[in-house]
C-alpha positions as CSV (number, residue, x, y, z in Angstrom):
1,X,0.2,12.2,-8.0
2,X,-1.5,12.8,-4.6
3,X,-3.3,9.9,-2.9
4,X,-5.5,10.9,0.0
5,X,-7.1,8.8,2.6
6,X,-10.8,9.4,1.9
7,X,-11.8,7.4,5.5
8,X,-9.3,8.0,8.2
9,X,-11.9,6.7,11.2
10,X,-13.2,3.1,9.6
11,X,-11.2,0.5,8.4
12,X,-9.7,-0.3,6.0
13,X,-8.0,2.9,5.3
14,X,-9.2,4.1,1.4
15,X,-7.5,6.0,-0.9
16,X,-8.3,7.1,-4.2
17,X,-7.3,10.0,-6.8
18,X,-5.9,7.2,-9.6
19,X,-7.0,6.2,-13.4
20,X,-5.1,4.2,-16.0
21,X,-3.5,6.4,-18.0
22,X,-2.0,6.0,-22.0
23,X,1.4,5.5,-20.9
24,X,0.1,2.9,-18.4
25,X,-1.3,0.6,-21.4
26,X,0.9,-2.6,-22.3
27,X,0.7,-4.3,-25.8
28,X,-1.4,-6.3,-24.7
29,X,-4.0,-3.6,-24.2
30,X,-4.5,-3.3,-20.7
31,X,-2.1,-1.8,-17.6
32,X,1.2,-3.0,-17.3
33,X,2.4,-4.3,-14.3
34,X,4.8,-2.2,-13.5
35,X,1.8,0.5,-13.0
36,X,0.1,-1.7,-10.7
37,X,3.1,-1.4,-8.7
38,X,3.5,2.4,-9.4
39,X,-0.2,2.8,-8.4
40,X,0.2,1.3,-4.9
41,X,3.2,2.5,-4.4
42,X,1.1,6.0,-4.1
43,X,-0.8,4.4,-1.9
44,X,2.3,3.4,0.1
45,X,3.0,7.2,0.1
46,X,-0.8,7.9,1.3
47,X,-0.4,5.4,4.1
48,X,2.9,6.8,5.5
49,X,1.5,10.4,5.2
50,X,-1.3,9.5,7.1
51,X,1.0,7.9,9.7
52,X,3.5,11.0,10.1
53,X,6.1,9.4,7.6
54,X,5.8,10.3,4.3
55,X,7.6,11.3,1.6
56,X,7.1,15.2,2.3
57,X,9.1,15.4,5.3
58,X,11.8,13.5,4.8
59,X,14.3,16.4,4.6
60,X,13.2,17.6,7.7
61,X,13.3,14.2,10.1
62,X,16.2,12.5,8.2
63,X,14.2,9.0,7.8
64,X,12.6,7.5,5.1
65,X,10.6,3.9,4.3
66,X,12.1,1.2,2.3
67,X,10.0,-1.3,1.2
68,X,11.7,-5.2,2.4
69,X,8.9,-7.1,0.5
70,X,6.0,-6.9,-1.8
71,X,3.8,-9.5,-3.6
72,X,0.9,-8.7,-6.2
73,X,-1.3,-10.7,-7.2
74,X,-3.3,-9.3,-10.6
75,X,-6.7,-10.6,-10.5
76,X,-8.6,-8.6,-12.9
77,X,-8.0,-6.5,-15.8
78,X,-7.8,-2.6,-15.8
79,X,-8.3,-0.8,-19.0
80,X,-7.2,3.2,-20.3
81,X,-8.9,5.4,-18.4
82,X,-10.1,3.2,-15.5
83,X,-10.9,5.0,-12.2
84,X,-9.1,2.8,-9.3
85,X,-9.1,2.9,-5.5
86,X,-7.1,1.2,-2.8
87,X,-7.8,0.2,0.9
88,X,-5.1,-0.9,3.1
89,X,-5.3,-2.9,6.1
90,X,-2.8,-2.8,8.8
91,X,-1.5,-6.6,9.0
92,X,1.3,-6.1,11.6
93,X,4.0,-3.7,12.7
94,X,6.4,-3.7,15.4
95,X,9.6,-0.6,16.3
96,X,10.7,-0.4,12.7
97,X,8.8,-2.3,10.3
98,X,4.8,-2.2,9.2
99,X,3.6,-5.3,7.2
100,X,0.4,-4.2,5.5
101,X,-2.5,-5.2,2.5
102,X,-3.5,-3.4,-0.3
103,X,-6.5,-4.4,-2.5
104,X,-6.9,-2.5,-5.5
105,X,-10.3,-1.8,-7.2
106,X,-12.3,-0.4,-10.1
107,X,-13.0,2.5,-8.3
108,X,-17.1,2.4,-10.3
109,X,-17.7,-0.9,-11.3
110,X,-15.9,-2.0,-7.8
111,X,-14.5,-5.4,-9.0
112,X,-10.8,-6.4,-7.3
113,X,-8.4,-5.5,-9.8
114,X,-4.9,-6.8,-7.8
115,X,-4.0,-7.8,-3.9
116,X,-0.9,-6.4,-3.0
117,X,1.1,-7.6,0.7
118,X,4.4,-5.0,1.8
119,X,6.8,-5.3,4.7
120,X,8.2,-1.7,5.0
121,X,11.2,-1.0,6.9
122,X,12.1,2.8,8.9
123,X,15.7,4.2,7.6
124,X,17.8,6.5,8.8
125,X,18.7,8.1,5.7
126,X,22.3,9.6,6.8
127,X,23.1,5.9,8.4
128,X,21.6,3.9,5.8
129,X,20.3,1.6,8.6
130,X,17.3,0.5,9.9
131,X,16.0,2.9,12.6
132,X,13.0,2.9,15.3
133,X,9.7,4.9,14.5
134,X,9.5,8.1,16.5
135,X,6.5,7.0,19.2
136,X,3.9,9.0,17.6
137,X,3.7,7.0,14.6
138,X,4.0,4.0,17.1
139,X,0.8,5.6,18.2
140,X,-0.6,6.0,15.3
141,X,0.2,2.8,14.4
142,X,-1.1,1.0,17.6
143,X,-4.6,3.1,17.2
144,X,-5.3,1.5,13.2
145,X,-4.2,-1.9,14.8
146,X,-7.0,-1.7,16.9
147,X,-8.8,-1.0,14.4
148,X,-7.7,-3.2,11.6
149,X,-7.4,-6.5,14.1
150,X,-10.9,-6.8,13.8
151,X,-11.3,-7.0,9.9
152,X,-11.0,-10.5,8.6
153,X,-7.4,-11.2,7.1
154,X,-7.5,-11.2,3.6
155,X,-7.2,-14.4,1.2
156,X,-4.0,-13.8,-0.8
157,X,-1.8,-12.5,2.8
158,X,0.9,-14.6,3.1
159,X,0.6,-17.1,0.3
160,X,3.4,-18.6,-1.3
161,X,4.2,-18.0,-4.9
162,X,4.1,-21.4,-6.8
163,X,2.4,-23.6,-8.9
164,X,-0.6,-25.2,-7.1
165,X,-1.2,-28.7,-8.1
166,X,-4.2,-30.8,-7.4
């Protein structure tokens, strides 16, 4: 499955392309959430295309992304068939590590579906270590900060996971 950024110059950065499909559907009738991870986990693979790091050329620069972290929060049913679309908003990033924000919506009605917060790592595949992005994605990088440091920070970055008592 292909996810494309859809609005490259604004921020957040969209991506679309998804619906729930059969094999997505739980017993309890809706997506599972292992799909919810699956779908942003494409557009993890739209975001580092988009930055010069993706999945297509990692045979050729010897690198890849691991992801360190990830917290979801499911807000909102999805249902067989539903059309969904992603923006992600740069949060952070520094020589070898980006720390993003994913919110997922239903891509016609336009509710929030799921939140999603990632800290990805750059590896050099034949060291198995952490390595420094190559300074055009730091570019890259630097240009959507500039961008994305103006959007509010969304509501679910950075929470704890717990029970909230009042």
């Amino acid at each position: 499955m292909t996810t494309r950024v859809t609005n490259a110059s604004q921020a957040p950065l969209e991506f679309s392309d998804q619906h729930v499909l059969p094999e997505w559907i739980d017993f309890n009738g809706h997506m599972n959430v292992a799909y919810y991870v699956m779908a942003f986990d494409h557009g993890v693979d739209g975001l580092t295309n988009y930055i010069d790091i993706g999945p297509e050329g990692i045979d050729a620069r010897g690198t890849s992304t691991f992801t360190l972290e990830i917290h979801i929060n499911y807000l909102q049913e999805l249902q067989l068939g539903d059309p969904i679309s992603l923006t992600c908003q740069l949060l952070d990033y520094d020589s070898k590590r980006v720390h993003y924000f994913f919110n997922m919506y239903h891509a016609t009605e336009n509710y929030l579906a799921a939140t999603c917060e990632q800290l990805l790592l750059h590896v050099n595949l034949g060291e198995r270590r952490s390595s420094p992005f190559p300074q055009p994605v730091l570019s890259k990088l630097e240009t959507l900060m500039v961008l994305h440091r103006q959007l509010p920070r969304p509501e679910q970055a950075g929470q704890p996971i717990g029970i909230r008592r009042r």
